[in-house]
N, CA, C and O atoms as a GROMACS GRO file, in nm:
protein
  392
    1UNK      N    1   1.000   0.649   0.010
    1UNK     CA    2   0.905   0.582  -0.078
    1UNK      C    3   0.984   0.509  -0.186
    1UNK      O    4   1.071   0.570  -0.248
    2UNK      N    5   0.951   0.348  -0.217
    2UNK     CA    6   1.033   0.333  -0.310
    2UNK      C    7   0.899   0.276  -0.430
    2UNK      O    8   0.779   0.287  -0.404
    3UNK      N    9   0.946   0.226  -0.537
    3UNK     CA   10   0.860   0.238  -0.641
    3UNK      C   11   0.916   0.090  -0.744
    3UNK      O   12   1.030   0.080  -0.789
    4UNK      N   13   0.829   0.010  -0.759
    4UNK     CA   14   0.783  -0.118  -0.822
    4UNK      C   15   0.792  -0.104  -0.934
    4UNK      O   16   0.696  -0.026  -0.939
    5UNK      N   17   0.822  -0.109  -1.035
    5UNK     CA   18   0.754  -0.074  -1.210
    5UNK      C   19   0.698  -0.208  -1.237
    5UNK      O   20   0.763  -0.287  -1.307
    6UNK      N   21   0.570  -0.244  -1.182
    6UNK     CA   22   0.587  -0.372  -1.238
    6UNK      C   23   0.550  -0.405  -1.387
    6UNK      O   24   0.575  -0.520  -1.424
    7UNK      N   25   0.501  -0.328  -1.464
    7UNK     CA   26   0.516  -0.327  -1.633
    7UNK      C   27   0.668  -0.350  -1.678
    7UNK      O   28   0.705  -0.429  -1.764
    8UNK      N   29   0.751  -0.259  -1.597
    8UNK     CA   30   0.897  -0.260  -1.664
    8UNK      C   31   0.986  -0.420  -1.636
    8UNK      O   32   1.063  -0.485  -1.707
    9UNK      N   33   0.936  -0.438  -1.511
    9UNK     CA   34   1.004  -0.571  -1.449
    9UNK      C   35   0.978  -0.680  -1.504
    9UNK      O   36   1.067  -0.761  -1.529
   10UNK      N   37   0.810  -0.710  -1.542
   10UNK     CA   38   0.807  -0.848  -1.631
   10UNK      C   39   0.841  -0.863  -1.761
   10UNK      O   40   0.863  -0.961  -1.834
   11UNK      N   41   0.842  -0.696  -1.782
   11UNK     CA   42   0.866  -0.716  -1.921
   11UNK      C   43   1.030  -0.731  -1.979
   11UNK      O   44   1.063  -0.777  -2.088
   12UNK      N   45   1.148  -0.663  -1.843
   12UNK     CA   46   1.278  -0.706  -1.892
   12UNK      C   47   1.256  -0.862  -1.850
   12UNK      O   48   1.355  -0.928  -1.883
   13UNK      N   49   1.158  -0.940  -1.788
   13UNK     CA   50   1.182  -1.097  -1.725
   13UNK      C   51   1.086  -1.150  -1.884
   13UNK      O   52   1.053  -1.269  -1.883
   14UNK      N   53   1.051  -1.083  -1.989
   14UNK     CA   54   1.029  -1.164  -2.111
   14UNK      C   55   0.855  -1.200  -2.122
   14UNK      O   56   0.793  -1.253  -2.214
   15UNK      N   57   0.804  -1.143  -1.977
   15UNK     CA   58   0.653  -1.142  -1.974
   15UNK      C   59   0.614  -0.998  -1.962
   15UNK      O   60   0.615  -0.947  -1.850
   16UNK      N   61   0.576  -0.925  -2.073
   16UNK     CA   62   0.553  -0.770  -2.046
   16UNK      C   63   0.355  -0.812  -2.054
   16UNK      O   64   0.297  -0.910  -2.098
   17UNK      N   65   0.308  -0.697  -1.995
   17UNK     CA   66   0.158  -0.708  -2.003
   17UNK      C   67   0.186  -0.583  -2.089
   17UNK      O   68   0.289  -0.534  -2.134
   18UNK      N   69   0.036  -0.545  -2.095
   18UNK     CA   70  -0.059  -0.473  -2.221
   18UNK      C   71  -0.048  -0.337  -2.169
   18UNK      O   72  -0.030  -0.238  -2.241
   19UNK      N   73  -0.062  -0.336  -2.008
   19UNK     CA   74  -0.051  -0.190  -1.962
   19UNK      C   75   0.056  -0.162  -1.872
   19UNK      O   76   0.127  -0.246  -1.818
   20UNK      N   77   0.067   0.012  -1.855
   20UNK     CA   78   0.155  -0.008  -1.800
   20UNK      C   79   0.071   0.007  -1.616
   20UNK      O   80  -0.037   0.051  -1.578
   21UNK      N   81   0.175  -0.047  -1.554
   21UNK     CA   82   0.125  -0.037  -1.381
   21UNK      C   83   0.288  -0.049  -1.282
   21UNK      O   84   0.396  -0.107  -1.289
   22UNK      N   85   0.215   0.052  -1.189
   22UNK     CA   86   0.336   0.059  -1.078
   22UNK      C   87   0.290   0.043  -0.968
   22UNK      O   88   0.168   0.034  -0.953
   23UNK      N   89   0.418   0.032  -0.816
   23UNK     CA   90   0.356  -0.009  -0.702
   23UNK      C   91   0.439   0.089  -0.623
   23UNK      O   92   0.560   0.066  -0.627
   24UNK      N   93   0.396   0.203  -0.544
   24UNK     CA   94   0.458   0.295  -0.481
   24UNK      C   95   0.430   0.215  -0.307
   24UNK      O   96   0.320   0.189  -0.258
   25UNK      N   97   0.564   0.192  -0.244
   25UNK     CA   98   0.594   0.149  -0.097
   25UNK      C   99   0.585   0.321  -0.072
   25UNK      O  100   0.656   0.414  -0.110
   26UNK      N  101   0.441   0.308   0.024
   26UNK     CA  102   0.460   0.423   0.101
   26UNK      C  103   0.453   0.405   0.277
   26UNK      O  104   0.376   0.333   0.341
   27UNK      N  105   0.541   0.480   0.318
   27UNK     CA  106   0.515   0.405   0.483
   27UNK      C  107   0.568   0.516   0.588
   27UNK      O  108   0.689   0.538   0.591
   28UNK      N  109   0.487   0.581   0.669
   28UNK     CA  110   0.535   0.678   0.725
   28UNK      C  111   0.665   0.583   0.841
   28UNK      O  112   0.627   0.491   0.913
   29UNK      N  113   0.779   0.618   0.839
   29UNK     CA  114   0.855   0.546   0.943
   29UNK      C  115   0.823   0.531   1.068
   29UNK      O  116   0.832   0.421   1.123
   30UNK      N  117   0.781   0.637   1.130
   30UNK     CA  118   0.752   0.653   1.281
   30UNK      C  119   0.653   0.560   1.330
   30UNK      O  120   0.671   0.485   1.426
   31UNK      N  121   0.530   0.569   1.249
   31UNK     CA  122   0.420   0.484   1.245
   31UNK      C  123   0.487   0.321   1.224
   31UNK      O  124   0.463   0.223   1.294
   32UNK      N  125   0.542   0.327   1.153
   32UNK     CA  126   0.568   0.189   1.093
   32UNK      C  127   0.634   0.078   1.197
   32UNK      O  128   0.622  -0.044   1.208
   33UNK      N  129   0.730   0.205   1.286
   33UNK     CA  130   0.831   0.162   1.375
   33UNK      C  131   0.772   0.130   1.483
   33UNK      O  132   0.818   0.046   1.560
   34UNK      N  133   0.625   0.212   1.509
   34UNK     CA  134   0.568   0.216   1.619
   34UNK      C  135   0.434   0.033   1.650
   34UNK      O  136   0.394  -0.037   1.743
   35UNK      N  137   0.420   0.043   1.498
   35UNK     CA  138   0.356  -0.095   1.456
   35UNK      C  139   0.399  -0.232   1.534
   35UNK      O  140   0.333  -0.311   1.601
   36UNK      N  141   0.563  -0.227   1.490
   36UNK     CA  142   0.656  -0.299   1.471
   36UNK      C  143   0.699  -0.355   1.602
   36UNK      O  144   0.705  -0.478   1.610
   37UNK      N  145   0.731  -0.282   1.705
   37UNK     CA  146   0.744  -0.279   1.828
   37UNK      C  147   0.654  -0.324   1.878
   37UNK      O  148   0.682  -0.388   1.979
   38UNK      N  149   0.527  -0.318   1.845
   38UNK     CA  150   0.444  -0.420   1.951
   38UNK      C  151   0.418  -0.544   1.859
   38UNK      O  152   0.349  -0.626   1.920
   39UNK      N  153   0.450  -0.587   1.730
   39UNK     CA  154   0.400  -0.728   1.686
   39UNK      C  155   0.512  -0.718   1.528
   39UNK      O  156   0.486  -0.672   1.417
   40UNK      N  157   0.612  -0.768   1.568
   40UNK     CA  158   0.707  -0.801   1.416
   40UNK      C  159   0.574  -0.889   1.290
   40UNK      O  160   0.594  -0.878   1.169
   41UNK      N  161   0.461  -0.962   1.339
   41UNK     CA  162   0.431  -1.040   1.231
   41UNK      C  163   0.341  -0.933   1.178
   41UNK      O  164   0.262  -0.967   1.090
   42UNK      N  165   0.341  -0.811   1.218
   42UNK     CA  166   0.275  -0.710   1.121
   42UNK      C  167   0.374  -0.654   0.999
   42UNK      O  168   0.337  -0.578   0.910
   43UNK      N  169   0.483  -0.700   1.011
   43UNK     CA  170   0.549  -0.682   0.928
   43UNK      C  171   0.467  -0.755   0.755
   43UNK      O  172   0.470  -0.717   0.638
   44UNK      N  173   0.430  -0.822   0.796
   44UNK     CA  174   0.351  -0.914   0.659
   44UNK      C  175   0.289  -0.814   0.605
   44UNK      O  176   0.309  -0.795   0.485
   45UNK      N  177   0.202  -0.728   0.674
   45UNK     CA  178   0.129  -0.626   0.595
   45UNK      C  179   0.172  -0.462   0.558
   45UNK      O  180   0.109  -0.380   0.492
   46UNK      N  181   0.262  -0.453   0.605
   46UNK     CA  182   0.401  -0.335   0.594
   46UNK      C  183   0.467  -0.350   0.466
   46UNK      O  184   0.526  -0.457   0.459
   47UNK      N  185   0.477  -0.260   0.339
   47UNK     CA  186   0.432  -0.121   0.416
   47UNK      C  187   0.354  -0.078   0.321
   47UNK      O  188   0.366  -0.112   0.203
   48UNK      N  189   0.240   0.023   0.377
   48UNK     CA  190   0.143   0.060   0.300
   48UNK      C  191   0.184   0.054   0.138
   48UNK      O  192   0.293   0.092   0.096
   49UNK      N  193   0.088   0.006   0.064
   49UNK     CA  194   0.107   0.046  -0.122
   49UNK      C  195  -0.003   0.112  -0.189
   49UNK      O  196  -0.119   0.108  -0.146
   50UNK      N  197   0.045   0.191  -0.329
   50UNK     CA  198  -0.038   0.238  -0.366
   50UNK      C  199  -0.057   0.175  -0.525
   50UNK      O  200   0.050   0.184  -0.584
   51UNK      N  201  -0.105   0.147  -0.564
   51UNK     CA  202  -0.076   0.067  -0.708
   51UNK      C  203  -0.161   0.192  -0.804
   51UNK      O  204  -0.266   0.256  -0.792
   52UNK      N  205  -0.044   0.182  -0.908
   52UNK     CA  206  -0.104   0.354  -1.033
   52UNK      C  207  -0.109   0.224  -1.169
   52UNK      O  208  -0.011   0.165  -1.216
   53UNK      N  209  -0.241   0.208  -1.204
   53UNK     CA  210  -0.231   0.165  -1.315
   53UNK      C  211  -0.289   0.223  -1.435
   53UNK      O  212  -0.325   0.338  -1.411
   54UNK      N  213  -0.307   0.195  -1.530
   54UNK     CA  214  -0.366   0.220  -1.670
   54UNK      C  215  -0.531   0.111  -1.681
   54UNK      O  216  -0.557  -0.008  -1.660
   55UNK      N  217  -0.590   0.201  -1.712
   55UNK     CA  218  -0.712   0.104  -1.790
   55UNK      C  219  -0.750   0.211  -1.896
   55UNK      O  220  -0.703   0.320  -1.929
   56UNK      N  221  -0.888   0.110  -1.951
   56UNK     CA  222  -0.919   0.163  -2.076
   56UNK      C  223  -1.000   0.317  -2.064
   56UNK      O  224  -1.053   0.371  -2.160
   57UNK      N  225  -0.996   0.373  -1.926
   57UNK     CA  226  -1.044   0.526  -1.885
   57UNK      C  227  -0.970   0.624  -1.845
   57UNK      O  228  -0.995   0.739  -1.810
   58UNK      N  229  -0.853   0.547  -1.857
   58UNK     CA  230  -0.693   0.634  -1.806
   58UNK      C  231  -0.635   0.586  -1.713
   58UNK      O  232  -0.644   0.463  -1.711
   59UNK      N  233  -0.554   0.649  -1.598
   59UNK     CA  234  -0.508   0.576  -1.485
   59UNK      C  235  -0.587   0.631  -1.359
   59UNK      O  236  -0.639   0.732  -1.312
   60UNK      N  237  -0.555   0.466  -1.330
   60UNK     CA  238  -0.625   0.448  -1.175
   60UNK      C  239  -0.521   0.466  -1.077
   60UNK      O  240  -0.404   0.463  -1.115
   61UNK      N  241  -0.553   0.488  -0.938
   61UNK     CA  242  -0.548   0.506  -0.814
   61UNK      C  243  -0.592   0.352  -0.744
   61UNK      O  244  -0.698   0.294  -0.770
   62UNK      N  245  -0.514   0.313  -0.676
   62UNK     CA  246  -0.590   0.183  -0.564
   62UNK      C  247  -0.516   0.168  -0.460
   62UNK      O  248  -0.397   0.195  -0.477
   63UNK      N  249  -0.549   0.134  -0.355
   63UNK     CA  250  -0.507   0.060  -0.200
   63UNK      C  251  -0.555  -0.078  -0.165
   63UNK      O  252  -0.669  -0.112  -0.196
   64UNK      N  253  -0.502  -0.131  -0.124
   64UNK     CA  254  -0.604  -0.212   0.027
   64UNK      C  255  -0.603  -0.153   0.142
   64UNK      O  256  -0.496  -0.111   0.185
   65UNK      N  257  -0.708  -0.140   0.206
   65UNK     CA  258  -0.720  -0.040   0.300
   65UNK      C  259  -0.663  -0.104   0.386
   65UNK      O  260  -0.675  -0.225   0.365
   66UNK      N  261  -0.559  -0.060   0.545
   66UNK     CA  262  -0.495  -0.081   0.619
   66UNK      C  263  -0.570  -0.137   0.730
   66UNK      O  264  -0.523  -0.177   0.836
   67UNK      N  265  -0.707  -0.135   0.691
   67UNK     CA  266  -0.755  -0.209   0.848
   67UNK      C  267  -0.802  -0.357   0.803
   67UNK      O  268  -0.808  -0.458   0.874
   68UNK      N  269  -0.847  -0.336   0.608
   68UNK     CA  270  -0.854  -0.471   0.606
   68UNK      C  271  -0.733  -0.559   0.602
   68UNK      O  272  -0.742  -0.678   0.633
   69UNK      N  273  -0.637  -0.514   0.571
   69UNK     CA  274  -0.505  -0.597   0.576
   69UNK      C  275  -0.474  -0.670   0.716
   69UNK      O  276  -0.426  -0.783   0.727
   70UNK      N  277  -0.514  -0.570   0.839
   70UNK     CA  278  -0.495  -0.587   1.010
   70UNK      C  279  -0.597  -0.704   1.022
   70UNK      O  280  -0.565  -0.800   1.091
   71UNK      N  281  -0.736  -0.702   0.951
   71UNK     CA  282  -0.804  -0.779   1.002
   71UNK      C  283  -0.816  -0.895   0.978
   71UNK      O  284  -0.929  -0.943   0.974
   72UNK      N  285  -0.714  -0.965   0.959
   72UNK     CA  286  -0.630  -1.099   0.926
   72UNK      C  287  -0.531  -1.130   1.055
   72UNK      O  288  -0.472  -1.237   1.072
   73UNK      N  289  -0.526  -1.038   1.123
   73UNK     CA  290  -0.414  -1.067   1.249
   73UNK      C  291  -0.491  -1.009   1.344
   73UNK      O  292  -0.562  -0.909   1.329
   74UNK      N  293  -0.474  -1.083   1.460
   74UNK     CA  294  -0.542  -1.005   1.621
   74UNK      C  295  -0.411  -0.916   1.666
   74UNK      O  296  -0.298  -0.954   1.696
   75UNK      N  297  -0.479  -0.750   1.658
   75UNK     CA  298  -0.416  -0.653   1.680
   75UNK      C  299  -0.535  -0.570   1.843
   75UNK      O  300  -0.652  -0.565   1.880
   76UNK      N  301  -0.375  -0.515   1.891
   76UNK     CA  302  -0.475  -0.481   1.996
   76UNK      C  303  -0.558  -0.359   1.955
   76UNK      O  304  -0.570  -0.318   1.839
   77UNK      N  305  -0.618  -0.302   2.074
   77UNK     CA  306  -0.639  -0.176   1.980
   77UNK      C  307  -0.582  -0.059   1.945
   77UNK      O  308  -0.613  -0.004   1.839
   78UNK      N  309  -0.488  -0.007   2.034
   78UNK     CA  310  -0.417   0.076   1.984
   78UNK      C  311  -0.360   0.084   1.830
   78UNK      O  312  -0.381   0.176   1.751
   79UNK      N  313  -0.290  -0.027   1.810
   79UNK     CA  314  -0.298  -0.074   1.653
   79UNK      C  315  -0.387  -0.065   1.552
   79UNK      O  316  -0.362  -0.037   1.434
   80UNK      N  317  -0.507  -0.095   1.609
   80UNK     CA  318  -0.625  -0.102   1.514
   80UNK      C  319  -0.630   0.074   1.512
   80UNK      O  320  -0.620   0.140   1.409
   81UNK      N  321  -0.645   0.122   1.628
   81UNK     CA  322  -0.657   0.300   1.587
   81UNK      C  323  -0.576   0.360   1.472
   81UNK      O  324  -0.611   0.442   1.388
   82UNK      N  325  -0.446   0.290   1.491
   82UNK     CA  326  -0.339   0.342   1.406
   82UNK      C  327  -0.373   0.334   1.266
   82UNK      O  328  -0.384   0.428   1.187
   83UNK      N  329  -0.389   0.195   1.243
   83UNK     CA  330  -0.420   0.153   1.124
   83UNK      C  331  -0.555   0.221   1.024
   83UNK      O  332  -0.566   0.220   0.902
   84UNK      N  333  -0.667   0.290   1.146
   84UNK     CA  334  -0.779   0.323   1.104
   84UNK      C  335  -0.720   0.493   1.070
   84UNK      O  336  -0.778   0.558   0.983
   85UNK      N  337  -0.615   0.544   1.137
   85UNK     CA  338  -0.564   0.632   1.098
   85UNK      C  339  -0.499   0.688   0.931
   85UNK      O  340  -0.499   0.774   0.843
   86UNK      N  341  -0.447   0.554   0.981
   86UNK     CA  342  -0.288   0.566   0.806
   86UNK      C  343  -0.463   0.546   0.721
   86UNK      O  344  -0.491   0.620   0.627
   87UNK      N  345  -0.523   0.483   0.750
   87UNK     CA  346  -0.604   0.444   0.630
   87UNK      C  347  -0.696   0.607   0.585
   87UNK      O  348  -0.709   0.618   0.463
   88UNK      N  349  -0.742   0.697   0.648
   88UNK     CA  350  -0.799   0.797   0.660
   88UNK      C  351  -0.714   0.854   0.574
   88UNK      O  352  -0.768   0.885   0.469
   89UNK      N  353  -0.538   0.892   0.586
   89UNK     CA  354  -0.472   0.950   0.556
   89UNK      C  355  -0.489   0.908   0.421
   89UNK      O  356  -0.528   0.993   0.341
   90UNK      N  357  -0.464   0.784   0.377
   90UNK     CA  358  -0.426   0.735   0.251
   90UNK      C  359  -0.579   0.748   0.125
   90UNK      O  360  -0.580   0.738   0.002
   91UNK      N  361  -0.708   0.778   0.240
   91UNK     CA  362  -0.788   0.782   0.133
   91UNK      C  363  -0.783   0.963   0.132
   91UNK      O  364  -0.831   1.019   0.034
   92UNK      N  365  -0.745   1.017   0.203
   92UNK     CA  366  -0.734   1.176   0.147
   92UNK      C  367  -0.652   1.192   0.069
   92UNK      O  368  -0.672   1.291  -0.001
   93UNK      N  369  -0.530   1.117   0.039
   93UNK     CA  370  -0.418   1.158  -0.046
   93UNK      C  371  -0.518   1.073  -0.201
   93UNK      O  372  -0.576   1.124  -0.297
   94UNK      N  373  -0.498   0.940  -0.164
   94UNK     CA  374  -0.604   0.919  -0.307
   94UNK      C  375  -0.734   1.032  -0.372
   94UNK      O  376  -0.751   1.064  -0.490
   95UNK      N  377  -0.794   1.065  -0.280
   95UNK     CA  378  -0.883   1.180  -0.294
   95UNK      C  379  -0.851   1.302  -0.384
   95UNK      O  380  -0.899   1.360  -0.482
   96UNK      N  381  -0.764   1.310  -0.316
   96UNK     CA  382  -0.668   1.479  -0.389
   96UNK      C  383  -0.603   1.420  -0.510
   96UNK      O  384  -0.570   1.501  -0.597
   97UNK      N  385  -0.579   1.289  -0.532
   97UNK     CA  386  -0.497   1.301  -0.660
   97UNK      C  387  -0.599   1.225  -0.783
   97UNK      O  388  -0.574   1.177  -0.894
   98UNK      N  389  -0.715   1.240  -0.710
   98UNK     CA  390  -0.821   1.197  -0.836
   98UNK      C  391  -0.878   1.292  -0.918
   98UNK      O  392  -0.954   1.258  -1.009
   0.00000   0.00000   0.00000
């Protein structure tokens, strides 16, 4: 998993915003690899993110869900299963950390 600061980044580039917000690359490999192998231009939507920001109620939790990202590209279906998968996964982990 690697991790974005994007509060910290614009703000050493001289544009800081008001809050702070990050972007966690989360991507199970196996899955990812398995994506990959049948269509490199899924790479565009690889690899899953989770964005942790601040508002005026505390911090948020967000995604784009993985099937709407797919449904911009003709995926067969096996893919589409996959994708309807990681996405299941990713709203239980959001779930638990709300």
């Amino acid at each position: 998993m690697h991790t974005l600061a994007l509060s910290e980044t614009l703000a050493a580039k001289g544009q800081p915003i008001s809050k702070r917000c990050a972007v966690l690359e989360v991507c199970n490999a196996k899955v990812a690899s398995r994506i990959l192998e049948r269509d490199l231009t899924l790479s565009l939507a690889l690899p899953c993110r989770v964005a942790v920001f601040e508002t005026a109620g505390g911090t948020r939790l967000g995604t784009i869900a993985p099937t709407t990202l797919l449904s911009e590209f003709e995926v067969n279906p096996e893919v589409g299963a996959t994708a309807a998968e990681v996405e299941h996964t990713l709203r239980q982990i959001l779930a638990d950390a709300a």
